[in-house]
N, C-alpha and C positions, 0 to 999 in steps of 0.2 A: 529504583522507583522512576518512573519515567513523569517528564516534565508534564504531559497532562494532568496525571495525579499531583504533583505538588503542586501545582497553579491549583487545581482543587480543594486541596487539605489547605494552603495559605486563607484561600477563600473564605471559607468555612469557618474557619477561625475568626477573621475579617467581623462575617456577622454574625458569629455567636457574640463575641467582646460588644460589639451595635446592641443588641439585644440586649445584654446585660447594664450595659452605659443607658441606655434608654428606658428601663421598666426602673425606673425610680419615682418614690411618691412626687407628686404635680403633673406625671403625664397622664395622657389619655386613657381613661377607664381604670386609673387605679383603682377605684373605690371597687372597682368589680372583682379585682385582682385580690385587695383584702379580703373581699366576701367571702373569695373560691377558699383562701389560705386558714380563714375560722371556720368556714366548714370544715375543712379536710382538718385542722386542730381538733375538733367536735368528732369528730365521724371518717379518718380515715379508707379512704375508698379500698377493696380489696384488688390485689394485684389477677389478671385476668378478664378484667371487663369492658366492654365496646364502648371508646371514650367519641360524643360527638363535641365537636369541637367547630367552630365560626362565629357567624354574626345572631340578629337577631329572629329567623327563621327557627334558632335551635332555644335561644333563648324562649322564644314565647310558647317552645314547644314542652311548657312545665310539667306538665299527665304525660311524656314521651315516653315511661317505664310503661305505663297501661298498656302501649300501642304495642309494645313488644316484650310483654309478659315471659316471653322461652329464655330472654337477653337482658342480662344484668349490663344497665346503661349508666356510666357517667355523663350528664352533661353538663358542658361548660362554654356553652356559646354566653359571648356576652353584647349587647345589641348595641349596633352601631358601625362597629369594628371592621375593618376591610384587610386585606393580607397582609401589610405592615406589620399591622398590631398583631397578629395572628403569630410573625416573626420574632413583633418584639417583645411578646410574652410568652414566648414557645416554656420555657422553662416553668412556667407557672399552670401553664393549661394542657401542654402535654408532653414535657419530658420529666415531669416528676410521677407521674402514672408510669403506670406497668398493664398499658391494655394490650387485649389478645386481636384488637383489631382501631383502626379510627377512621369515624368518617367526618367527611368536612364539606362545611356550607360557607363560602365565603366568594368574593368577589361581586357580588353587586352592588355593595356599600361603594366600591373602587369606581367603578363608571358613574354612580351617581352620585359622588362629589365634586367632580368636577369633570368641565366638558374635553378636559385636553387630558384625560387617561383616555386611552385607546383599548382595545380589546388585545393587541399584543402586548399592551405592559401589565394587564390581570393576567394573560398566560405567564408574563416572564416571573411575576412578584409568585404565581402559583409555583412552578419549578422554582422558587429561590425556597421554601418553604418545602415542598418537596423533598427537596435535596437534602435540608435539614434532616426532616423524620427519618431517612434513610439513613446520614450517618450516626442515627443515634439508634433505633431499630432497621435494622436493616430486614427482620422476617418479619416485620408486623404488614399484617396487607393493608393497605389502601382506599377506601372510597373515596370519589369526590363526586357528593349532589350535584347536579348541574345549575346554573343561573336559574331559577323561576320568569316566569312571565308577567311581573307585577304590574297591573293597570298605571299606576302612579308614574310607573317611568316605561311606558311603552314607546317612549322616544328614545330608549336606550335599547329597546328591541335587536334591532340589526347586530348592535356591538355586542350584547348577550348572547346571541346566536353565534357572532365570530370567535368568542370567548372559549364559548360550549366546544366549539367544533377541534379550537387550537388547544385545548387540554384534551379533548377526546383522543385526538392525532399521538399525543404525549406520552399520554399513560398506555398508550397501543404496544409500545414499546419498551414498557416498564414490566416486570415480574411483581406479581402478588396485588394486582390493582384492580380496580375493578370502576369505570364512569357509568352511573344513573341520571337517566336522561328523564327529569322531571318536567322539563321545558314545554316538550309537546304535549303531554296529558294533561296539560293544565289550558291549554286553548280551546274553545268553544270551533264549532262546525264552521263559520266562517274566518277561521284562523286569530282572530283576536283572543284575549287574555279572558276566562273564566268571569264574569264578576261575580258568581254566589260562589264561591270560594274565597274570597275572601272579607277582609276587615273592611268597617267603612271608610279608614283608611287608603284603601284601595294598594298597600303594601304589604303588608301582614295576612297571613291566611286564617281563614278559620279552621271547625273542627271538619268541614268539606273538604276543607284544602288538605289537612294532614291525614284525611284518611287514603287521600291520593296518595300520598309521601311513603304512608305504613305500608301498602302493599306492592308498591316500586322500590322501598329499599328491605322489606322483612328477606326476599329472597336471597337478598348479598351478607346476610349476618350472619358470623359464624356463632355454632353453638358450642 
């Protein structure tokens, strides 16, 4: 075995034990974390179905099965959550499924908590998490939604943009992946951010905004 692999498999290890130390009740979003775990007690999910997985993009996308009627969908976005969380509940949101593909909405929570996350530490936390799903599925393919263009934090624009571009660059180079660039079809003709797509929020989309979503990611879903 050569030393790049064991600095990797040490890795790995590193944060899976993080992850596991970390998803104990009092942290961030447990209650959500129970919720997934009495559903799945209730209603275990069946092995083969396209899990979407992130923040709350996916969460508030609760009719998502309607959108894509051919594709038995789990989702388990829970809203808030930025690629941390996404690491330190991997076991709970998507290494106890058995899906035949997963896509992922995350990384805009990341810039818009604070001003000193940079758009190369959403690339680096996205590859930490990446690397994960790989060593745990290594055939399952890959989406990753891209950042949105949300009015609320169009002051994050630029770094969403550097974001988009340094996972696009990533996954170029990955097997079985596939980046959906939501980014651009969401801006109006003078390049600003949609407003009748979305909430009056000016974060959240509406049913405008996800019909954009249904027919930029229906063609990457496997059946």
């Amino acid at each position: 075995m050569s030393n790049k692999n064991r600095r990797l498999i040490l890795w790995m290890f590193f944060v899976a034990v993080f992850a596991q130390v970390q998803a104990q009740p009092g942290t961030a979003f447990w209650n959500d974390i129970v919720a997934f775990r009495k559903a799945d007690s209730l209603h275990a999910p069946a092995a083969g179905q396209i899990l979407f997985v992130g923040s709350s993009s996916f969460t508030m996308w609760k009719d998502v099965q309607s959108y894509f009627p051919s594709h038995p969908i789990i989702n388990r976005g829970f809203g808030g959550s930025s690629l941390p969380d996404l690491i330190r509940y991997a076991e709970d949101v998507i290494f106890k499924y058995a899906p035949r593909q997963i896509v992922i909405y995350c990384g805009e929570n990341d810039l818009g908590a604070s001003d000193t996350v940079s758009a190369a530490t959403v690339a680096e936390r996205f590859k930490t998490l990446f690397s994960m799903i790989r060593q745990r599925f290594p055939r399952v393919p890959i989406v990753f939604v891209s950042l949105k263009p949300s009015p609320s934090r169009q002051h994050l624009l630029p770094k969403m943009l550097e974001a988009n571009t340094a996972i696009r660059q990533f996954l170029k180079k990955k097997k079985k992946t596939t980046f959906i660039d939501v980014y651009h079809p969401m801006l109006s003709d003078d390049g600003k951010p949609r407003p009748d797509i979305f909430l009056d929020d000016k974060l959240h989309m509406n049913a405008q905004g996800y019909a954009i979503w249904q027919k930029l990611i229906e063609p990457h879903l496997l059946k």
